[in-house]
C-alpha positions in Angstrom: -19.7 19.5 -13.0 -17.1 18.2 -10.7 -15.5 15.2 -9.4 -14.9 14.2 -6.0 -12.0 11.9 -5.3 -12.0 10.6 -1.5 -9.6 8.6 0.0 -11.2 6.8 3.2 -10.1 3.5 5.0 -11.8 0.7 3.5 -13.5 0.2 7.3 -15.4 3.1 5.7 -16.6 2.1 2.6 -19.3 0.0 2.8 -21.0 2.2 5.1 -20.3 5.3 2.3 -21.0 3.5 -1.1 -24.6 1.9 1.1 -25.5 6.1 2.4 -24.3 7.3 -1.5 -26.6 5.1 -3.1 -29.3 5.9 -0.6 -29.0 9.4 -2.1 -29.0 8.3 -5.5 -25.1 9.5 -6.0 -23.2 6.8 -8.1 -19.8 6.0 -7.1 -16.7 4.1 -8.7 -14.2 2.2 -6.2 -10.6 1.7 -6.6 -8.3 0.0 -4.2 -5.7 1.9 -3.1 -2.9 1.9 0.0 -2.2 4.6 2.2 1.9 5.5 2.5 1.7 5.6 6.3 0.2 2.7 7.3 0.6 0.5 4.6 -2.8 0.0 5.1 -6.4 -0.6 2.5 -7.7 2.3 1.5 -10.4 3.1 -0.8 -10.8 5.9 -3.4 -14.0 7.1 -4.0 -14.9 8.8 -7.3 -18.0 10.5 -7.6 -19.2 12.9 -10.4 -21.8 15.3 -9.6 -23.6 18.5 -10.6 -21.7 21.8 -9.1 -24.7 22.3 -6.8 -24.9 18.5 -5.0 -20.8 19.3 -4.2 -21.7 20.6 -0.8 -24.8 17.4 -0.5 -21.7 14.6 -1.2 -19.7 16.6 1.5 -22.3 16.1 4.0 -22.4 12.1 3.4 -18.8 11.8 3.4 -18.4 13.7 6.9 -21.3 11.7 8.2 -19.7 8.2 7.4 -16.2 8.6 7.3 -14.6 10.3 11.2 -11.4 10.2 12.3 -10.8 7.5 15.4 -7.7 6.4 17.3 -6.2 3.3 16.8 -3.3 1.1 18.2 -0.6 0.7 15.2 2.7 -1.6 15.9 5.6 0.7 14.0 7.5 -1.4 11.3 10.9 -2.1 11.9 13.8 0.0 10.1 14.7 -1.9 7.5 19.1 -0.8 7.2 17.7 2.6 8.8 18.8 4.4 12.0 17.4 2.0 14.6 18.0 4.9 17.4 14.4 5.9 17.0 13.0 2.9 16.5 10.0 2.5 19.3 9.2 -1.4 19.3 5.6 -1.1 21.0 2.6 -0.4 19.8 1.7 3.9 19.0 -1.7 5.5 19.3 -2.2 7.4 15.7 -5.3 8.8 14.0 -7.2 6.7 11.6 -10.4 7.2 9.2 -11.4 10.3 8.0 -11.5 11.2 4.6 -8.7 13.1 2.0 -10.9 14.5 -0.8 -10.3 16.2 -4.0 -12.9 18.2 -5.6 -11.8 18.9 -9.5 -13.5 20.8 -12.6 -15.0 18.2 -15.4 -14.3 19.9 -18.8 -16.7 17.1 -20.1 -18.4 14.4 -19.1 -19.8 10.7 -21.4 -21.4 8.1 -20.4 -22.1 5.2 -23.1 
């Protein structure tokens, strides 16, 4: 058995708890905040069978793609404001950061 941890943007979540389901794959949802943006995120955990890995993979890739998006940097708070660009940067959003770990055992009450 393993467990999938995936970090997505919460834009994404709906859409992967709703296809999840759809596939009979239960979920648990945390809120979480990514470092760069400062932005929602959520964290997906998912326990499955070794063999419906691959199966969860699929359903993540399908729901969860990288797009560009507009992002107004945050001012340098008593940091070197030399570097400091005031409009608005094009950076890469979405997508998904997943984990996949070994479950020594596994209850459910």
């Amino acid at each position: 058995m393993k467990l999938i941890v995936a970090v997505i943007q919460d834009k994404d979540s709906a859409r992967l708890s709703d296809a999840l389901v759809e596939k009979e794959f239960q979920a648990t949802k945390l809120a979480s905040t990514g470092g760069f943006l400062k932005a929602g995120n959520s964290t997906l955990m998912i326990g499955v069978e070794d063999d419906k890995v691959e199966q969860v993979l699929d359903i993540i890739r399908e729901n969860c793609q990288a797009r560009e998006q507009l992002v107004a940097p945050i001012s340098p708070m008593g940091g070197n404001a030399d570097s400091y660009v005031p409009y608005p940067v094009e950076v890469q959003v979405g997508g998904a950061t997943v984990f996949i770990l070994p479950v020594e055992q596994f209850e459910k009450f």
